[in-house]
C-alpha positions as CSV (number, residue, x, y, z in Angstrom):
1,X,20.2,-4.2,-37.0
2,X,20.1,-4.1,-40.4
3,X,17.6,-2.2,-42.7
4,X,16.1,-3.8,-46.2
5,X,15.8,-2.0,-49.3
6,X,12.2,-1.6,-49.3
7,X,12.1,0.1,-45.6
8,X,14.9,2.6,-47.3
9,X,12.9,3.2,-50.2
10,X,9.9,3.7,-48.8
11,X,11.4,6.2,-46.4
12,X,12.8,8.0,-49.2
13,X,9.5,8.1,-51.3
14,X,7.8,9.4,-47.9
15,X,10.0,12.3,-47.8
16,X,10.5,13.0,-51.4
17,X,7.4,11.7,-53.1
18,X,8.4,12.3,-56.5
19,X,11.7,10.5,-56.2
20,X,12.7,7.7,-58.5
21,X,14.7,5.4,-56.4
22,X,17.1,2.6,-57.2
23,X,18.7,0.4,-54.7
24,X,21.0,-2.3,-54.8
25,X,22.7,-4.4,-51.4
26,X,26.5,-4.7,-53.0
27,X,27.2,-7.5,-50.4
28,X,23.9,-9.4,-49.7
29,X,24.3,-8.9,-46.2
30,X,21.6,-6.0,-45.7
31,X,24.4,-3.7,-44.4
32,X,26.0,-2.2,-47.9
33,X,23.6,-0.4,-50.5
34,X,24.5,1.6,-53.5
35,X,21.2,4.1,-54.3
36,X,20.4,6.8,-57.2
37,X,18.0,8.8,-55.9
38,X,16.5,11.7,-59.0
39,X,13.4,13.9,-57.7
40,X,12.6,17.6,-59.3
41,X,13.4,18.2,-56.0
42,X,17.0,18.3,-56.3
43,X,16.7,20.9,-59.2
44,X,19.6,23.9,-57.7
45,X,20.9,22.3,-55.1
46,X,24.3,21.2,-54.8
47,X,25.3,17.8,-54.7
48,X,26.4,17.7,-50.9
49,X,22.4,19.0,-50.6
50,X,21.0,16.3,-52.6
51,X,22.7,14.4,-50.4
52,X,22.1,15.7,-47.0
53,X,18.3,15.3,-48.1
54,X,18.5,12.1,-48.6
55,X,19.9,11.3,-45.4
56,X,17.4,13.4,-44.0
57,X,15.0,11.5,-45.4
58,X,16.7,8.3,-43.5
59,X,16.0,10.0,-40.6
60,X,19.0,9.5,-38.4
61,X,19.3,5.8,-39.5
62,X,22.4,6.4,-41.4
63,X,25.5,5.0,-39.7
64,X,23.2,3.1,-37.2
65,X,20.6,0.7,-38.8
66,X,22.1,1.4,-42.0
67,X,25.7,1.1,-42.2
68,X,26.8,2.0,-45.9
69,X,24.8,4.0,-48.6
70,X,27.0,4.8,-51.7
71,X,24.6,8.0,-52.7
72,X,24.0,8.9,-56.6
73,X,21.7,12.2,-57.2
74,X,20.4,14.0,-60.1
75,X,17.3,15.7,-61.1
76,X,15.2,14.0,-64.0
77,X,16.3,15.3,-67.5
């Protein structure tokens, strides 16, 4: 079961409201997205914790209804 990108972006935006979110499917087959993800949020955090936010945000959907997220963070400049 695949997910679209405005169920993954509005997830996102849920959990991390100020987030700027950018998604894009790479394949068009609703399985393989590429996202950059900035939010405040992220502001002294490591990278791997940007990241595991995100996918918290996803909320266990990654590697199940979502099979692919090539994940960009950063906090706004």
């Amino acid at each position: 079961m695949a997910m679209d990108i405005g169920e993954i972006e509005r997830m996102i935006k849920e959990s991390i409201p100020d987030a700027q979110v950018q998604i894009e499917d790479l394949r068009g087959d609703g399985d393989h997205y590429a996202a950059l993800v900035i939010s405040r949020e992220f502001e002294g955090m490591s990278r791997v914790q940007q990241h595991q936010r995100v996918y918290q945000a996803l909320q266990g959907k990654m590697g199940t209804d979502l099979h692919a997220l090539a994940l960009q963070t950063n906090v706004p400049e």
